[in-house]
C-alpha positions in Angstrom: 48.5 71.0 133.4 51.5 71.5 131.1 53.7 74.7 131.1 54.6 76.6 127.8 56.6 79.0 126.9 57.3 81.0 124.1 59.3 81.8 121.3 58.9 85.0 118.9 60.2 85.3 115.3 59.1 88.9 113.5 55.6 88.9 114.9 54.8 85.4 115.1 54.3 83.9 118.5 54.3 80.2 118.5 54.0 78.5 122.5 55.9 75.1 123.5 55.5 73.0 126.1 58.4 73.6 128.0 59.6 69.7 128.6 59.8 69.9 124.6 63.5 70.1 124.5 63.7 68.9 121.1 61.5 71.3 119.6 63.0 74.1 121.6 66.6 73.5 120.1 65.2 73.4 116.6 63.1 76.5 116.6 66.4 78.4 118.5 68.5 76.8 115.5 65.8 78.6 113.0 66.1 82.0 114.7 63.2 82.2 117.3 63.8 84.0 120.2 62.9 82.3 123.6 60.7 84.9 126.0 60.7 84.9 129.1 57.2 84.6 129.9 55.9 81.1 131.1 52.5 80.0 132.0 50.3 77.0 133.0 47.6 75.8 130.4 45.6 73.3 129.1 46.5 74.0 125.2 48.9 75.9 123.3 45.9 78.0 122.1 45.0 78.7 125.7 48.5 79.7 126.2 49.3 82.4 123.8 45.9 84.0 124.7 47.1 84.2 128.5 50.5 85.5 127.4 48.2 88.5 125.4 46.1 89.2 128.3 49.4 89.3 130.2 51.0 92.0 127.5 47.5 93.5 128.1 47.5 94.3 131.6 51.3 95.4 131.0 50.3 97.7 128.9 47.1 99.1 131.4 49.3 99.1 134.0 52.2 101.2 132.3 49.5 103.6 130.6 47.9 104.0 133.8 51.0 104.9 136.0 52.3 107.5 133.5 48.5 108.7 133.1 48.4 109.4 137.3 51.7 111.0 137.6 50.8 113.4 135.0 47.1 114.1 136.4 48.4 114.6 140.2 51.6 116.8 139.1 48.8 119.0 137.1 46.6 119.3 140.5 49.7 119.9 142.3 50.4 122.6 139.7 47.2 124.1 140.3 46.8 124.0 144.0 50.4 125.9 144.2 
């Protein structure tokens, strides 16, 4: 199974495979920035909608950390 990575430009997302040097250099030569997120899949299709699950779970993770800080300082609050 091949890995990609990916490159951003505005809000497009386009994924490589990552032995594609060639391709690399020319989209960093037309302004797309390299992530730093790699993953194994079968298709470049397959890859980008890892990579948004990934941003997904980021996301749940960060939402639900500041979420539980805020609940348990209010019941600490309360229980003062």
């Amino acid at each position: 199974m091949p890995e990609y990575c990916f490159y951003k430009k505005g809000n497009q997302v386009s994924a490589l495979d990552s032995s594609d040097a060639e391709k690399s250099a020319q989209l960093a030569r037309d302004g797309w920035e390299k992530l730093f997120e790699e993953v194994l899949a079968t298709d470049a299709e397959s890859a980008l909608a890892r990579l948004a699950d990934m941003r997904k779970e980021e996301i749940l993770t960060e939402h639900a950390f500041m979420t539980g800080s805020v609940f348990s300082g209010i019941v600490t609050a309360i229980l003062r």
